[in-house]
Structure formats: C-alpha cells, structure tokens
Backbone as CSV, one residue per row, in Angstrom:
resi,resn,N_x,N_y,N_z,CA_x,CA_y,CA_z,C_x,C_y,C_z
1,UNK,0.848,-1.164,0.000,0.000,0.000,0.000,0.900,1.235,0.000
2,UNK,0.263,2.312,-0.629,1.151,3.450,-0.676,0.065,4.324,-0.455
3,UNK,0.819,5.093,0.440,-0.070,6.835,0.874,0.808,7.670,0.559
4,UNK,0.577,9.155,0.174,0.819,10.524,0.207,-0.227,11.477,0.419
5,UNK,0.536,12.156,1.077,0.050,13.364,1.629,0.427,14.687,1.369
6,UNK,0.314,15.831,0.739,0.371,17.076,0.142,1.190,18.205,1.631
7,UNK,2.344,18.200,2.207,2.306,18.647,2.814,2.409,20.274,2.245
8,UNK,3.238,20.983,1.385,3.404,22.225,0.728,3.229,21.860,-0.695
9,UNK,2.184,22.609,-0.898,1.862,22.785,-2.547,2.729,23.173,-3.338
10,UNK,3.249,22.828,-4.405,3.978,23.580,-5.448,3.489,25.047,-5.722
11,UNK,4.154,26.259,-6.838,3.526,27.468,-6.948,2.931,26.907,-7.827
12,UNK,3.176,26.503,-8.827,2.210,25.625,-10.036,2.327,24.246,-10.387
13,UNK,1.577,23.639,-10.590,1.305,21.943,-11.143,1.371,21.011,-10.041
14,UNK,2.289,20.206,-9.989,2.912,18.699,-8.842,1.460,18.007,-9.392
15,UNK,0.525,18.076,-9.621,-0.583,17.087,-9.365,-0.329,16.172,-9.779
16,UNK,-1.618,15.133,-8.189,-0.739,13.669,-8.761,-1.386,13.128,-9.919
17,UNK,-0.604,12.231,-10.863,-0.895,11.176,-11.675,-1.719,9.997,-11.245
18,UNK,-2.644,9.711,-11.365,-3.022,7.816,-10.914,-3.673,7.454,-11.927
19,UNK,-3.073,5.680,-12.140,-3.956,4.875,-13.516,-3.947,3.832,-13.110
20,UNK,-5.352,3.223,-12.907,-5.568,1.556,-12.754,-4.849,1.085,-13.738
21,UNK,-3.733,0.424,-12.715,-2.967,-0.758,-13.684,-3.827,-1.982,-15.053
22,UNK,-4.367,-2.241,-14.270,-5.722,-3.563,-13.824,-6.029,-2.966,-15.645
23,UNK,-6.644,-1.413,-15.773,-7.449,-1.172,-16.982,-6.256,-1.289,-17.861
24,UNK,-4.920,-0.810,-18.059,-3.702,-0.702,-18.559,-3.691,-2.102,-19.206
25,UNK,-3.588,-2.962,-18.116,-3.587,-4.248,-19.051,-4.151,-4.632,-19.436
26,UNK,-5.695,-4.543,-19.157,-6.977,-5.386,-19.431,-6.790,-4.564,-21.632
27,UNK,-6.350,-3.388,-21.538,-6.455,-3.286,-23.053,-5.181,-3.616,-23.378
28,UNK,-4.247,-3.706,-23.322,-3.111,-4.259,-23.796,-3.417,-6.113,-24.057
29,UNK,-4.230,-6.616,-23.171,-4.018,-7.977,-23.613,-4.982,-7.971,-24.398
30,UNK,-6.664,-7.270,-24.529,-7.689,-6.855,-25.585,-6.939,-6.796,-27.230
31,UNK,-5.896,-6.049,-26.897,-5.226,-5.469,-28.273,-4.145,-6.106,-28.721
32,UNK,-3.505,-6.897,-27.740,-2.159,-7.287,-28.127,-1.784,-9.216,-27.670
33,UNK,-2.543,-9.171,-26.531,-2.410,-10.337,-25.983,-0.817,-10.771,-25.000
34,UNK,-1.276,-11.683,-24.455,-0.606,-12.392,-23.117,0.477,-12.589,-23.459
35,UNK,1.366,-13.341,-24.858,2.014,-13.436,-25.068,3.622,-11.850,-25.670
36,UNK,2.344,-11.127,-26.122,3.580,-9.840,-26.351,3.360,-8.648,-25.365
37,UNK,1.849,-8.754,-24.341,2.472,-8.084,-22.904,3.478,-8.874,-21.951
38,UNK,3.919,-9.870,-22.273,4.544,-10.784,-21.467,6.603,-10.096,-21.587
39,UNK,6.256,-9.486,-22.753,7.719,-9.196,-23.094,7.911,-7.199,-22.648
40,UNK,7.208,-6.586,-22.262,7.388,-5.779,-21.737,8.135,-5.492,-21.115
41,UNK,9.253,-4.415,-20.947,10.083,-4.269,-19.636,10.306,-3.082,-19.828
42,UNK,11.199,-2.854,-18.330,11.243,-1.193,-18.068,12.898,-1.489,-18.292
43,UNK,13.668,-0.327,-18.735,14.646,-0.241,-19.493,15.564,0.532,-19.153
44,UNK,16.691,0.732,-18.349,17.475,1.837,-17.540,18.600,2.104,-18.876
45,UNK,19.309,3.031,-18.651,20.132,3.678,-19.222,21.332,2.357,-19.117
46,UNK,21.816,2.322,-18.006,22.584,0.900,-17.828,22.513,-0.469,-18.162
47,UNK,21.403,-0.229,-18.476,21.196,-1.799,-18.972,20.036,-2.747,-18.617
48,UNK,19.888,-2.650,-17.357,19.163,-3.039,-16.395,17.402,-2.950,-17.393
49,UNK,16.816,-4.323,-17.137,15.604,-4.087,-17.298,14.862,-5.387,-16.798
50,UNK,13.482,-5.154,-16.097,13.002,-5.540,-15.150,11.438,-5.458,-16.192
51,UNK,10.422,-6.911,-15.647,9.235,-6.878,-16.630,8.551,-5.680,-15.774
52,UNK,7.655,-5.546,-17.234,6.374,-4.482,-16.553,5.083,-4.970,-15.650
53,UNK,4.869,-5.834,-16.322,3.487,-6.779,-16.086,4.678,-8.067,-15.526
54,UNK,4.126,-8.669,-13.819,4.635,-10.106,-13.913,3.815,-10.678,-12.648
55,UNK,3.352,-11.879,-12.773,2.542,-12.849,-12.187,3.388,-13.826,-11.459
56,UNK,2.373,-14.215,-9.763,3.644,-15.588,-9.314,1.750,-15.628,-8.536
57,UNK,1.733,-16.856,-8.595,0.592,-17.373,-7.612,-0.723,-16.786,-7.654
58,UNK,-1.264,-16.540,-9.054,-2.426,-16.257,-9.543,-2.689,-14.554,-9.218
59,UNK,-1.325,-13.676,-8.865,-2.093,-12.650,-8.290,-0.940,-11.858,-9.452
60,UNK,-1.302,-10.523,-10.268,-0.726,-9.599,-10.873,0.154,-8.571,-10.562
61,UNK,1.151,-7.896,-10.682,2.092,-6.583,-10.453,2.211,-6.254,-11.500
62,UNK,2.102,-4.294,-11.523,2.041,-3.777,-12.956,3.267,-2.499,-12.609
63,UNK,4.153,-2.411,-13.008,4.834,-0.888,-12.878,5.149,0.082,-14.284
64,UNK,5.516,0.581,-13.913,5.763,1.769,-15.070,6.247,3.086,-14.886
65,UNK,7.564,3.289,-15.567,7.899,4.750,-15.453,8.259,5.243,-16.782
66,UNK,8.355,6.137,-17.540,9.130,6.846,-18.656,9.668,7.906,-18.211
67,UNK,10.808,8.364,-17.771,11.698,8.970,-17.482,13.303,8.920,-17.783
68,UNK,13.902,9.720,-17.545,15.379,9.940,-17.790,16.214,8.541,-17.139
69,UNK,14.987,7.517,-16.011,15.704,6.756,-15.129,15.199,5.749,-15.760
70,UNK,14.405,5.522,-16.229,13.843,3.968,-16.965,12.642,4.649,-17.944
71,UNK,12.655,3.469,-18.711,11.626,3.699,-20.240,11.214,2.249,-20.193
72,UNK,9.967,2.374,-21.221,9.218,1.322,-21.164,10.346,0.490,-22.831
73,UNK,10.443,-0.759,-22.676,10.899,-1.472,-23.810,10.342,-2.996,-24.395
74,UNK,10.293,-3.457,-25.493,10.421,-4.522,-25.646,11.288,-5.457,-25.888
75,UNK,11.021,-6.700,-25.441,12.359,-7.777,-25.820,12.327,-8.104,-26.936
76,UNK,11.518,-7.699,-28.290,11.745,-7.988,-29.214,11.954,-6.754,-30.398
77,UNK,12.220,-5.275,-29.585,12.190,-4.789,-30.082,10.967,-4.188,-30.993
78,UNK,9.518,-4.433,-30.426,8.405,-3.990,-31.251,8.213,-2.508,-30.727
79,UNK,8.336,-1.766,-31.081,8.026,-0.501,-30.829,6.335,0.305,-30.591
80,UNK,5.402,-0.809,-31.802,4.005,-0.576,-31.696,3.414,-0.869,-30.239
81,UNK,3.909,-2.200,-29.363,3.644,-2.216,-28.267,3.926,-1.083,-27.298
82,UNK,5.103,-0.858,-27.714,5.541,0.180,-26.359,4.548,1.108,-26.475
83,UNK,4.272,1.907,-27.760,3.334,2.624,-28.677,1.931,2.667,-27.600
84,UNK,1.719,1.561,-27.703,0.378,1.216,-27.301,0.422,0.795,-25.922
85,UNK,1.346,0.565,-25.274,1.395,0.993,-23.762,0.989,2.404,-23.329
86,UNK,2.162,2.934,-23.653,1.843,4.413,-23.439,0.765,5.141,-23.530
87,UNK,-0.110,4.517,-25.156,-1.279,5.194,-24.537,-2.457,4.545,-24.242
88,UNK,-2.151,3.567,-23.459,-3.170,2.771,-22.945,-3.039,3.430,-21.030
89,UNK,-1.587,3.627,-20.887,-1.532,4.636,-19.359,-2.134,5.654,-19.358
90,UNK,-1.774,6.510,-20.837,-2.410,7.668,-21.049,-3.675,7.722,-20.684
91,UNK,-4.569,7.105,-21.668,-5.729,6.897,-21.332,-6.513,6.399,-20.283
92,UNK,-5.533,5.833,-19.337,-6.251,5.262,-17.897,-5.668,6.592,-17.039
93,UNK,-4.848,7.578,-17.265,-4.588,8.628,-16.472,-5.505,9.451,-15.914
94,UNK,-5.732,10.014,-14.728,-6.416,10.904,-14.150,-5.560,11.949,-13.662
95,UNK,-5.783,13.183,-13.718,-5.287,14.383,-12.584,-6.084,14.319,-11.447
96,UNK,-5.647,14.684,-9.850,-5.618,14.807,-8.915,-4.987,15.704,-8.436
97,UNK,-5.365,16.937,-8.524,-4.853,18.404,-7.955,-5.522,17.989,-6.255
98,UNK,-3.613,18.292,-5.469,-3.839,18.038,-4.298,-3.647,19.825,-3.803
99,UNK,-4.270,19.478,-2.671,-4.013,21.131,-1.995,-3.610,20.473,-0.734
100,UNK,-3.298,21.559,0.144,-2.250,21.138,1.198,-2.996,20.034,2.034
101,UNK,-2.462,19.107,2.813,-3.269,18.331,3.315,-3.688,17.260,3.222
102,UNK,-4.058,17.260,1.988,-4.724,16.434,0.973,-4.048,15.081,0.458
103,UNK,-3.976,13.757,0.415,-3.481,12.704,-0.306,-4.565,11.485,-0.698
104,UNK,-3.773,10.653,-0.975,-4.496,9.232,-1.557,-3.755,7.984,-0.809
105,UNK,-4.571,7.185,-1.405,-3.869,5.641,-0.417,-4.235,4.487,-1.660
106,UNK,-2.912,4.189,-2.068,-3.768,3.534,-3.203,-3.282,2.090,-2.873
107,UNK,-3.395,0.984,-3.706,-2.624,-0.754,-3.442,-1.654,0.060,-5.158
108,UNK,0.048,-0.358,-4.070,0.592,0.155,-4.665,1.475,-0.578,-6.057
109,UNK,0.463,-1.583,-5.803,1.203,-3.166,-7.310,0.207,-3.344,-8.007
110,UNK,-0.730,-2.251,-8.295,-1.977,-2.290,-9.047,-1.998,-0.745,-9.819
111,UNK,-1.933,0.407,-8.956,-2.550,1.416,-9.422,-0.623,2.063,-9.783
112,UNK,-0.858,3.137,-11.052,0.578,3.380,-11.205,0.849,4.793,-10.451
113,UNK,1.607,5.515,-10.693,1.074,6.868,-9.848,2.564,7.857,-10.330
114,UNK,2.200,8.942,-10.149,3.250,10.061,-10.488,2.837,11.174,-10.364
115,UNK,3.274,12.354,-11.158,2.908,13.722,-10.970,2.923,14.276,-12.116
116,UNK,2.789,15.808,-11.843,2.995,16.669,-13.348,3.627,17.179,-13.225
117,UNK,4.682,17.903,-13.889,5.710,18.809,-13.584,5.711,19.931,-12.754
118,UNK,6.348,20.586,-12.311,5.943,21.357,-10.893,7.088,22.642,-10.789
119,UNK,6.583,23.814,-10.314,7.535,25.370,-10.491,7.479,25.629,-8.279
120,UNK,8.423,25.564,-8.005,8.545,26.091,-6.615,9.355,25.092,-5.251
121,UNK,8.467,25.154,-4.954,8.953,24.241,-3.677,7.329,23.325,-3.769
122,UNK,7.754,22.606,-3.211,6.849,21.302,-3.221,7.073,19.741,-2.134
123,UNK,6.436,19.777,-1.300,6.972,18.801,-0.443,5.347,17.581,-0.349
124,UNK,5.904,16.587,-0.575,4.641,15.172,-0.408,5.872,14.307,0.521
125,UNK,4.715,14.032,1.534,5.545,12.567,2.131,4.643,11.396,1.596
126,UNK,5.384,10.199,1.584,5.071,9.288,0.743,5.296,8.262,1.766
127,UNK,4.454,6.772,2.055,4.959,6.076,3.085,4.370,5.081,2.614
128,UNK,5.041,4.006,2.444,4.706,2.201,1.820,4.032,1.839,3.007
129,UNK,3.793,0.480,2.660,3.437,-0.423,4.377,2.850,-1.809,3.601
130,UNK,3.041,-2.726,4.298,2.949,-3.863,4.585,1.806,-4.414,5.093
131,UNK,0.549,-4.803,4.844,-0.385,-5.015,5.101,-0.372,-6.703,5.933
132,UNK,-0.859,-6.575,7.172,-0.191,-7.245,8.225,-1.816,-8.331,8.739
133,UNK,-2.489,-7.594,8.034,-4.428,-8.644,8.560,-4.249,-9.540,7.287
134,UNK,-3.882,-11.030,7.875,-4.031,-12.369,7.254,-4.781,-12.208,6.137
135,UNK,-6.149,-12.217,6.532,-7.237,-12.750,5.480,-6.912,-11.518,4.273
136,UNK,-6.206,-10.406,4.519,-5.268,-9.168,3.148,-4.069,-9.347,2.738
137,UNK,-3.577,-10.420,3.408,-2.169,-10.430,3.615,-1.437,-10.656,1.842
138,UNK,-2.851,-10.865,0.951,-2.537,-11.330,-0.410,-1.861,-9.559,-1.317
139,UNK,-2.714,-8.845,-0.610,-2.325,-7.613,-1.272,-0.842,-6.908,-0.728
140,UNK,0.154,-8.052,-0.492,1.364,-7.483,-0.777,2.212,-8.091,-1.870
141,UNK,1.369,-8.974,-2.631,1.752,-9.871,-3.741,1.184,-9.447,-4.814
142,UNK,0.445,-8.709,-5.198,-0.192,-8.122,-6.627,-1.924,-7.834,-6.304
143,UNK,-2.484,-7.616,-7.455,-3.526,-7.755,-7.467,-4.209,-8.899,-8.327
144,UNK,-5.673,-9.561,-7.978,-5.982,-10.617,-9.012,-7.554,-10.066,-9.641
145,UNK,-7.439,-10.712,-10.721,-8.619,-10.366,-11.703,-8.037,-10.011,-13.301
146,UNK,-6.905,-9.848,-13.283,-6.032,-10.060,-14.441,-5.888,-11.346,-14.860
147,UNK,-6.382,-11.612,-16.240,-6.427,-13.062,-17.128,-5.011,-12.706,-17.400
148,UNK,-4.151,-13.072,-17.598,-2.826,-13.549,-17.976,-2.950,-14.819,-18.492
C-alpha cells in the first residue's frame, strides 16, 4: 500500500498522476495479448531491465515509469507495443490536484502513480506499508482479476 500526503503545494502543477494498472492491461491484452504483454520491460540507461506486467501465484504486479531513469521497452524490439502501452496509461490517467493536506492511499502493485511537472517548492511525504491482517495479507503480492 502506498499513501501521500500534500504537505506544501507547489507554486504551479505537482498534481498527482493515478492509472488503474488492472485497466492498462486489461487493453493491452484486448489489443495485443498475453504473449507480447509478457515481453514488456522497463529499461534503464545501464542496462538493467526488469518486466512491466509479472505474475507468481495467480495474483498480478504492474509498474511503469518513462523517465530519464527507466523507459518502457520490448524484448523484441516492437516498438508498436511500447506505442500502445503508453497510450493505454495515457488513457487510464487521471489528474488529482492536491491542496495542502490532501493525499491518496492507493494498493501500490496495481494502481501506477506520479505527478505533473511542478515550479517552486513542493513537499509530499510518501509512506509504503505492509499489510499485516491475514485474510489481506494477499495484497502485498499483486492484485488478481487479471487473465494472464
């Protein structure tokens, strides 16, 4: 689980980003299928790349960044996928203009999350956690309802 909280507003923008993972894939496998979301990965400057979409024990994890620190890639080099990642996030994107105070709590291996670019000072605390009640204890392993 992940929370933030808005402690100082930016002078303009910071708002947060959030996109059901869950919808992200549900059209990627609609459009593309199990087998070439399966090759997805996030892509560092170094080398390093880690899947986007990955499954262990019937339950889903979705991440995603495009930034200077990782990009979305394929292992086969298809570019239309990446294509169609992007705006399949796009399109599951929402704005969330926070004002001071103000945050979200989302399940943080399901929903993706970020911001908008931002002019000033700007402070969010951000705090993970470990969901510790048994009969939840599944939602530190993904989310399920994803056909894979």
């Amino acid at each position: 689980m992940l929370a933030a909280v808005l402690v100082t507003p930016a002078a303009t923008g910071g708002h947060a980003l959030l996109a059901d993972g869950a919808a992200v894939l549900a059209t990627l496998l609609r459009t593309h299928g199990a087998s070439a979301v399966s090759k997805l990965r996030l892509c560092t400057a170094d080398g390093v790349t880690v899947p986007i979409v990955a499954t262990c024990g019937g339950l889903t994890r979705i991440r995603f960044r495009d930034d200077r620190l990782a990009a979305p890639c394929s292992v086969d080099g298809d570019e239309g996928l990446v294509t169609a990642l992007r705006q399949a996030v796009a399109a599951a994107t929402w704005s969330l203009p926070l004002a001071e105070g103000d945050g979200y709590l989302i399940h943080n291996l399901r929903y993706l999350h970020g911001r908008t670019s931002f002019t000033g000072n700007r402070k969010l605390v951000r705090l993970l956690a470990t969901v510790r009640a048994s009969r939840l204890a599944w939602l530190n392993q993904g989310f399920s309802g994803a056909d894979l």
